[in-house]
N, C-alpha and C positions, 0 to 999 in steps of 0.2 A: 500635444497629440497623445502620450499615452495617458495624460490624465484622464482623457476623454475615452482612453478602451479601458481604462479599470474602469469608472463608474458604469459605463456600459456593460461589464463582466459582471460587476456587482448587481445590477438590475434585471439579467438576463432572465428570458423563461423559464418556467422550471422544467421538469422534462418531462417528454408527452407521454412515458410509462407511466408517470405520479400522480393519483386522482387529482381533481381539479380542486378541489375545495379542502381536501385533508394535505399536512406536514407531513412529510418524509421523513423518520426519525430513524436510526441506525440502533437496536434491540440485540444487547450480548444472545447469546445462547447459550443456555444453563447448561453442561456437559455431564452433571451428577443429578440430572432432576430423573425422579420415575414416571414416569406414565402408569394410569390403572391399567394397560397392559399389558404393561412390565411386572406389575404388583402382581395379577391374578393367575399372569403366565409361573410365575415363580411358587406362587402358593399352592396354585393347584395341582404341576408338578412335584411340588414336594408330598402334599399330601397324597396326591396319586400313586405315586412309588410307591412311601409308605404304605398304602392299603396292598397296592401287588404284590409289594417282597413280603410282607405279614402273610399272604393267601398264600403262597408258591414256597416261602421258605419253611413255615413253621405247620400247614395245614398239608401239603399235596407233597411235597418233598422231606425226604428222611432230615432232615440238616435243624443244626439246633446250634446254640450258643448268640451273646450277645455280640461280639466281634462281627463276627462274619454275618449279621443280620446288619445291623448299620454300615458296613463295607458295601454289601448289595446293596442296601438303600442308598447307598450315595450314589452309589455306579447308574442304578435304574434313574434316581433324579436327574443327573447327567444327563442321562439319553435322553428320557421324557421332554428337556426341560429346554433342548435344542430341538427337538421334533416338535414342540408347541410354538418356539419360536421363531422357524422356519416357514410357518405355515403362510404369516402376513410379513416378513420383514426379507431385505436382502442378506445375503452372507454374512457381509461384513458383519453387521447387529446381532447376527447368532455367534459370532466368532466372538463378539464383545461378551454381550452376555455369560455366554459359557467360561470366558477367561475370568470374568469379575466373579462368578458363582466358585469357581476353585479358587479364588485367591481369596474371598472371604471366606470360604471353608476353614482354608487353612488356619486363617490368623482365629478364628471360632472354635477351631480345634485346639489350637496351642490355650487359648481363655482358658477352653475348658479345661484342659490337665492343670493347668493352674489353678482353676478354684477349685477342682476337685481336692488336690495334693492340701489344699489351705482347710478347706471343709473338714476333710477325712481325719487331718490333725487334730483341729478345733473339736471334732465330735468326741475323738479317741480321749481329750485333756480335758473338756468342759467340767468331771464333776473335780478337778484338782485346780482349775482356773477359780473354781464359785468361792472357792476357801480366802481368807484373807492373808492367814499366816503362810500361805504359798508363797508371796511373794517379801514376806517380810521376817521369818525364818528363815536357819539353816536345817540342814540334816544331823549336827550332833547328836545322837544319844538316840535317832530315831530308827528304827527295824523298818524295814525291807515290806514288813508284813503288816505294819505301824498304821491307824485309819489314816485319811487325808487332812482332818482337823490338827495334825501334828506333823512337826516339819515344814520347809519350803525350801527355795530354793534360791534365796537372795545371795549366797556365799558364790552362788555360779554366776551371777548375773551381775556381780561386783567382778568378781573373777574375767569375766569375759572383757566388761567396760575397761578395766586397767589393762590387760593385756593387748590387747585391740589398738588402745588411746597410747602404749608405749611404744604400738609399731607403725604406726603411725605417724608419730613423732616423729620418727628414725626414717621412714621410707617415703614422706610424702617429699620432704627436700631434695631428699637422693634421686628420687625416680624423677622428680622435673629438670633438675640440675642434668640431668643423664639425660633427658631430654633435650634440653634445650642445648648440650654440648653436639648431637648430635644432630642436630637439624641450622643451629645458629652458629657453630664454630665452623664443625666439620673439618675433612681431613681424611690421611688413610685410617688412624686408628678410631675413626666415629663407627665406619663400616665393619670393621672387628667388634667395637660394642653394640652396632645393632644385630652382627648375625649372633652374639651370647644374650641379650636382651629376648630377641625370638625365640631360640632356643630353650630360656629358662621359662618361659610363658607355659609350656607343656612339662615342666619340671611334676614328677609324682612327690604328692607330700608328705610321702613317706621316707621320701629320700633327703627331704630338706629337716623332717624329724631325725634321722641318723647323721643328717650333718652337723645339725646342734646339739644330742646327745655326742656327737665321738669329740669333739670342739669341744663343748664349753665344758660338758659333765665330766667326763672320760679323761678326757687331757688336762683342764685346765683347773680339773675341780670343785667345779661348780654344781652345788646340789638343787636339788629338783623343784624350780620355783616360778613365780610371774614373769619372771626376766628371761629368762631358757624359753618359758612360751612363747613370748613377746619376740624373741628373736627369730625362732621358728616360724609364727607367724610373719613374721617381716619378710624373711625368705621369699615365701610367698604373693606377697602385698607388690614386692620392689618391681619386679617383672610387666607386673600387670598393671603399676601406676606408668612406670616410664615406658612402656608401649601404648599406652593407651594416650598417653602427653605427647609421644612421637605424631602418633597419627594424626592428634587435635593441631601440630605446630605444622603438619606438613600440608595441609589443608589449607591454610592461612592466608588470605593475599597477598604476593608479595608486591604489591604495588606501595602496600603501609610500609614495610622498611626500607623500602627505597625511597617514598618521600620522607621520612624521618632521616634517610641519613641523606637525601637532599637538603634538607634544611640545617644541614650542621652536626646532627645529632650523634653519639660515639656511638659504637658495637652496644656498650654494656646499655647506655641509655634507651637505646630501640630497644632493646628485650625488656630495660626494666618499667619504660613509661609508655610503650607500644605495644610489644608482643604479646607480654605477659595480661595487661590487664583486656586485652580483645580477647582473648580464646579462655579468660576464666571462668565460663560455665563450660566448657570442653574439660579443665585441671577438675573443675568439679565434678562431672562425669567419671573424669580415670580416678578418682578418691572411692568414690562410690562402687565401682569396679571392685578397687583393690579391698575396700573392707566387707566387701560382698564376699570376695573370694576367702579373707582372711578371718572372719567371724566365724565362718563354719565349718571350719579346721579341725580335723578330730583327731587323726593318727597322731600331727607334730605335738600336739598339748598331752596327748598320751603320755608318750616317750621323753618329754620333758619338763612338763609340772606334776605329773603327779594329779592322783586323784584324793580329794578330802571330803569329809562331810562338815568340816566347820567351818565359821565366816574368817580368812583370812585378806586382808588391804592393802600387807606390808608385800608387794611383788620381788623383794630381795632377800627372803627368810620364808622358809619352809612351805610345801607346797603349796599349790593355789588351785583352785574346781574352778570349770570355764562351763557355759552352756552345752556345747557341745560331744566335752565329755560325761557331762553327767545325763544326758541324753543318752548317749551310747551304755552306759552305766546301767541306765533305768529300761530300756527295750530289753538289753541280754539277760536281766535277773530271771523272768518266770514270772514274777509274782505280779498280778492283777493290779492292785493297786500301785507300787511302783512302777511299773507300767504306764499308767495313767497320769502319775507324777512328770515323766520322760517324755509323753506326749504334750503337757501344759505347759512344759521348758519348753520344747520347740516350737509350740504356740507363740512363745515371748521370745524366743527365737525371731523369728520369723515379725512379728512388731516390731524388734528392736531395730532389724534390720530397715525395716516400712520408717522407723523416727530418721534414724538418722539418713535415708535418702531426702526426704522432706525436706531437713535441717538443711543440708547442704545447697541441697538446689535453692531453696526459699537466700540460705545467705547468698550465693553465687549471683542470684539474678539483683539482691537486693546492691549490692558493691557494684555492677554494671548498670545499675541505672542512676547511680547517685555521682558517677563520672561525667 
């Protein structure tokens, strides 16, 4: 008997809403697709504004400057741009619209201060970027005043690499260990190191400069070198790797450690064959962070290596030059061409910082997919 009402279910009519002769096929609906009246509503309000605030701002009304001419213009596209799409659509679709048009603004705005900030540098450094011994000199023996085919800026850019690469060393194990003490041990005193961990995240680095100078130089004697930088910067890095590892562990499923320690497996073992290797492009993440925040360090490298114009390697003997402070170096001088020296550093600044994000992510993903 019921074999007999399934194949009867299975043969049934189709239903008398379904044309007779066509499939009934069930078709997603694209939720990011345009319409040409999406497209023309958008452009023609933009360019409409634009014509109106140009007439009314710069022609009919006293008001002038670039600021407050694009402020109107956004505001007037705004209005426009909800009054055109008002005209055939319900509420709801103007309320989208208008919400998707300010939240691509924004992220359009944020691009833009960034390539501008990237441009404005690049233009400022181009004719000290075109030189070759820019990047493969130092400044010994070179004036201030000196043309650009003499000098570069290789003793900073060694200087940075070791200093960077020795805090690093130092802070990438501390700050996950401090991580993973806090989120995989736990306890009262985790909660003590996570409210000092937050806290030192807004640490001034000026402050973490006089805690290395009065420590290591002051007290303990230690003269002005890669190593005093290195620690400084570390200051810096430790905050920002184990906060940033905190957040990656606490995210985590905890359903993976529980079946790990369902199947047998110890505390130490689920962090080291479970935890650890899931959330390692998150560790890569907080690396990237903390040498983001610790590469561009100017005040601590100030106040503890010391500023030089020759190529020094040895980070435990006599001062060492870092990108950053020879950047500071080269804006405060005056002089035009130094100047433009200061700009081509933070050009390679700023790649250096582009390689090694690259690097990391490119390892991170490459170790997660060979597991």
């Amino acid at each position: 008997m019921t074999a007999t009402i399934d194949r009867a279910s299975e043969t049934a009519a189709p239903s008398p809403f379904a044309p007779p002769d066509e499939t009934v096929t069930d078709t997603p609906r694209v939720l990011n697709s345009r319409t040409p009246d999406d497209a023309l509503s958008f452009w023609g309000s933009l360019v409409g504004s634009g014509a109106l605030v140009w007439l009314l701002y710069t022609q009919i009304l006293p008001f002038s400057g670039r600021i407050g001419f694009v402020v109107c213009w956004f505001i007037a596209f705004l209005v426009m741009y909800a009054g055109v799409t008002a005209m055939g659509n319900p509420r709801n679709v103007v309320v989208d619209r208008l919400m998707s048009a300010i939240v691509r603004s924004g992220a359009l705005f944020v691009f833009g201060t960034l390539a501008t900030a990237v441009v404005f540098t690049f233009m400022r450094g181009v004719e000290a970027l075109t030189n070759v011994n820019f990047f493969t000199d130092d400044m010994a023996g070179v004036r201030p005043t000196s043309t650009l085919d003499n000098g570069g800026i290789l003793h900073a850019i060694v200087g940075s690499l070791i200093e960077v690469g020795l805090a690093v060393i130092v802070t990438l194990p501390l700050g996950i260990g401090c991580a993973v003490y806090m989120n995989e041990v736990g306890g009262k005193f985790s909660k003590v190191v996570r409210t000092i961990v937050e806290a030192m995240t807004a640490l001034p680095s000026i402050v973490a400069g006089l805690f290395i100078y009065t420590t290591l130089i002051v007290t303990l004697g230690l003269s002005r070198t890669g190593i005093a930088a290195a620690a400084a910067i570390g200051v810096m890095m430790l905050p920002i790797i184990a906060r940033s590892a905190d957040v990656v562990l606490r995210v985590m499923p905890g359903g993976l450690r529980e079946a790990s320690l369902a199947l047998g497996a110890s505390k130490w073992q689920t962090v080291k064959q479970v935890v650890l290797p899931t959330v390692r492009p998150g560790l890569a993440t907080a690396l990237i962070l903390g040498i983001a925040r610790g590469v561009g360090e100017t005040s601590p490298v100030l106040l503890t290596s010391g500023a030089s114009t020759y190529f020094n390697a040895n980070p435990t003997n006599e001062p060492m030059n870092s990108l950053p402070l020879f950047v500071f170096s080269a804006v405060r001088s005056g002089e035009p061409l130094f100047i433009a020296r200061g700009f081509g550093a933070a050009m390679v600044l700023l790649l250096l910082v582009l390689i090694l994000f690259i690097i990391t992510r490119f390892l991170a993903r490459q170790k997660v997919g060979r597991r």
